[in-house]
C-alpha positions as CSV (number, residue, x, y, z in Angstrom):
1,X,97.4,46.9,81.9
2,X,98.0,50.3,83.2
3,X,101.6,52.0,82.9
4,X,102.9,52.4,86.4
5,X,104.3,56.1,87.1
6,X,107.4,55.8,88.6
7,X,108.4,58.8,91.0
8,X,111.9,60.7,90.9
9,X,113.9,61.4,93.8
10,X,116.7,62.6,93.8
11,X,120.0,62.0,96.2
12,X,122.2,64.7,97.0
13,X,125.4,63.8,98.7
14,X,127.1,66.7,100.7
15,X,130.3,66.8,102.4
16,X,132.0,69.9,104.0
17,X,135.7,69.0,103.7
18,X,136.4,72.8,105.1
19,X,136.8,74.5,108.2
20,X,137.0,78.1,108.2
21,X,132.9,78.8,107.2
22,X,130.1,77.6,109.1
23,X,127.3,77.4,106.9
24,X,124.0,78.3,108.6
25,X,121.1,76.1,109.6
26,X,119.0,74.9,106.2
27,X,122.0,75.6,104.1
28,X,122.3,71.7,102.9
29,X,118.4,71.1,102.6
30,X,118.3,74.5,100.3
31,X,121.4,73.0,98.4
32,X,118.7,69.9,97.8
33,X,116.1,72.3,97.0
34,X,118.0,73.9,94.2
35,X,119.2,70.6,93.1
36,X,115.6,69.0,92.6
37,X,114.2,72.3,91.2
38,X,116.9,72.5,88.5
39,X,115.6,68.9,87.6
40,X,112.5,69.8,87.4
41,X,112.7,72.8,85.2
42,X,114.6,70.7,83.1
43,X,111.7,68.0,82.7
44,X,114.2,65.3,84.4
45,X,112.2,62.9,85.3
46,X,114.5,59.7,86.1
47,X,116.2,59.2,89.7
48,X,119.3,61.2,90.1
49,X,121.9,61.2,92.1
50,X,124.4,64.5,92.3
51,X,127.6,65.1,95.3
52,X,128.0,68.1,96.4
53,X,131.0,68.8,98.5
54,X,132.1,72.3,100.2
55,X,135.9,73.2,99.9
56,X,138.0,75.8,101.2
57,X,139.5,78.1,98.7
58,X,143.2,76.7,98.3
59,X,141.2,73.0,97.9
60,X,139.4,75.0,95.0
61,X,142.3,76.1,93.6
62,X,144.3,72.7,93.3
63,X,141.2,70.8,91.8
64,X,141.1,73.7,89.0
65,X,144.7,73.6,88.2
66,X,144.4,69.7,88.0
67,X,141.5,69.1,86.3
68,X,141.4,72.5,84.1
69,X,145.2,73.5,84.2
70,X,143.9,77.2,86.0
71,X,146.3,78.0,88.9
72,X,143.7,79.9,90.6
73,X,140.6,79.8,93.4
74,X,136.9,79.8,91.5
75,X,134.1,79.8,92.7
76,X,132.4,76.0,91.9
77,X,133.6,73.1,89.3
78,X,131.3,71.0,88.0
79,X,132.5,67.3,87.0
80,X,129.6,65.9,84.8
81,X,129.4,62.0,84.4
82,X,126.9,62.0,81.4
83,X,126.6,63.3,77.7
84,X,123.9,64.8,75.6
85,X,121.5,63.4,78.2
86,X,123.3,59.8,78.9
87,X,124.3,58.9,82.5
88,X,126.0,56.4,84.3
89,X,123.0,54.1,86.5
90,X,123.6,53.6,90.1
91,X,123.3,49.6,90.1
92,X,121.8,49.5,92.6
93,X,119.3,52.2,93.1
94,X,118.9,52.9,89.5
95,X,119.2,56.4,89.6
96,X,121.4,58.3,87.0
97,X,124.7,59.5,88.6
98,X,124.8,63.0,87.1
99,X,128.1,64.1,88.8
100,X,129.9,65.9,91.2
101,X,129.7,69.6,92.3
102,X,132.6,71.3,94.5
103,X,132.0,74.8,96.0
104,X,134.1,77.4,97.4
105,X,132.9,78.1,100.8
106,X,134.5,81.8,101.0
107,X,134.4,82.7,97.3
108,X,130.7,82.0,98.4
109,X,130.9,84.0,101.1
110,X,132.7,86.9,99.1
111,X,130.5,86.4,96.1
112,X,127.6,87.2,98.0
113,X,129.0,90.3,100.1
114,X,130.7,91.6,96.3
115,X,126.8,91.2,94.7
116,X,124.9,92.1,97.3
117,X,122.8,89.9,98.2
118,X,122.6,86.7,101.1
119,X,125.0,83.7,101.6
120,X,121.7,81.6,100.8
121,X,121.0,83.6,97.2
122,X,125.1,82.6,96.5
123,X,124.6,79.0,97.4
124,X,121.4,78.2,95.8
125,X,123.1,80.3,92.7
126,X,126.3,78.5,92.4
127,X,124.5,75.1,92.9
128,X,121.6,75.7,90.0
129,X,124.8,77.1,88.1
130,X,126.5,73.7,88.6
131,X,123.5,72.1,87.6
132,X,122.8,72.8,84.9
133,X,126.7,72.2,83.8
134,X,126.2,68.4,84.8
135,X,123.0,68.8,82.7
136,X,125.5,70.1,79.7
137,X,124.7,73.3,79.3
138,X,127.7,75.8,78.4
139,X,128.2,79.3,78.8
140,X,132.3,79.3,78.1
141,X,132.5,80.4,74.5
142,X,129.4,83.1,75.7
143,X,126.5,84.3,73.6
144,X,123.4,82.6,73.6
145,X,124.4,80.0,75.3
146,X,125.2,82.1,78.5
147,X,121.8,83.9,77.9
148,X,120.0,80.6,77.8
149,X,122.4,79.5,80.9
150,X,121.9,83.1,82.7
151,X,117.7,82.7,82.2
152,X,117.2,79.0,83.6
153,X,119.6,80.0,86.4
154,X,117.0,83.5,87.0
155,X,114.1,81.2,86.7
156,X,115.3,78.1,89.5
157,X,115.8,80.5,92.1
158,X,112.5,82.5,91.2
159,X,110.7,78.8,91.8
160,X,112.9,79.0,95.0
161,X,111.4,82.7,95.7
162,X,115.5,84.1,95.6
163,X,115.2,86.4,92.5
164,X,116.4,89.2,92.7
165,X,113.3,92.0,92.6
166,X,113.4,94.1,89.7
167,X,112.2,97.3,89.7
């Protein structure tokens, strides 16, 4: 009996709970994009399901002092729902609920302007970035682990064709 190759897709919830930024046309399908490309450079191969949702900076700012006891804007949060590679299942669909993703819209905006580069280089960033948390990698304590972090993060948004060119 042959061994039926089951397909991964991926579901990526986004809600904009913010008014001052309107994102531009593509924005949400490149959020997707980053999302399923992360995965893939990963070698995630189950059904996944991530949320995404868009916040204003003060919004930002009370999540991190809740959940992380930081009275100050940031730039995302991630809010992983597995552990060295264990996830919740959608019951459902099946799919392994990864987590949750909440992005700044104007540290976005500012992060982009500060570094140079486009408001769709910033998203696609900040959602690999995010990512790859919910995937549990670490760059907190710094060293190799924020090399390692620092390279998949180059090596998504090369697959995306976002890196930055290196002379």
């Amino acid at each position: 009996m042959k061994e039926v190759q089951k397909k991964m897709s991926v579901k990526v919830n986004i809600t904009d709970n913010q008014k001052k930024v309107k994102f531009p046309t593509g924005t949400r399908l490149l959020m997707r994009k980053a999302c399923i490309a992360t995965l893939k450079m990963e070698g995630f191969e189950d059904s996944a399901e991530v949320n995404i949702t868009i916040v204003n900076d003060e919004m930002i700012r009370e999540m991190n002092e809740k959940f992380r006891k930081i009275d100050a804007s940031t730039d995302v949060l991630s809010f992983p729902l597995g552990e060295n590679g264990h996830y919740d299942e959608n019951p459902e669909t099946g799919a392994k609920m990864l987590g949750d993703i909440v992005i700044s819209a104007e540290h976005a905006i500012s992060q982009a302007d500060q570094y140079g580069h486009g408001l769709e280089r910033e998203i696609a960033f900040l959602t690999i970035h995010s990512m790859l948390h919910l995937l549990g990698y670490d760059h907190e304590q710094g060293g190799l682990a924020r090399t390692i972090m620092r390279e998949k993060e180059e090596q998504v948004l090369d697959a995306l064709g976002l890196a930055i060119n290196k002379l």
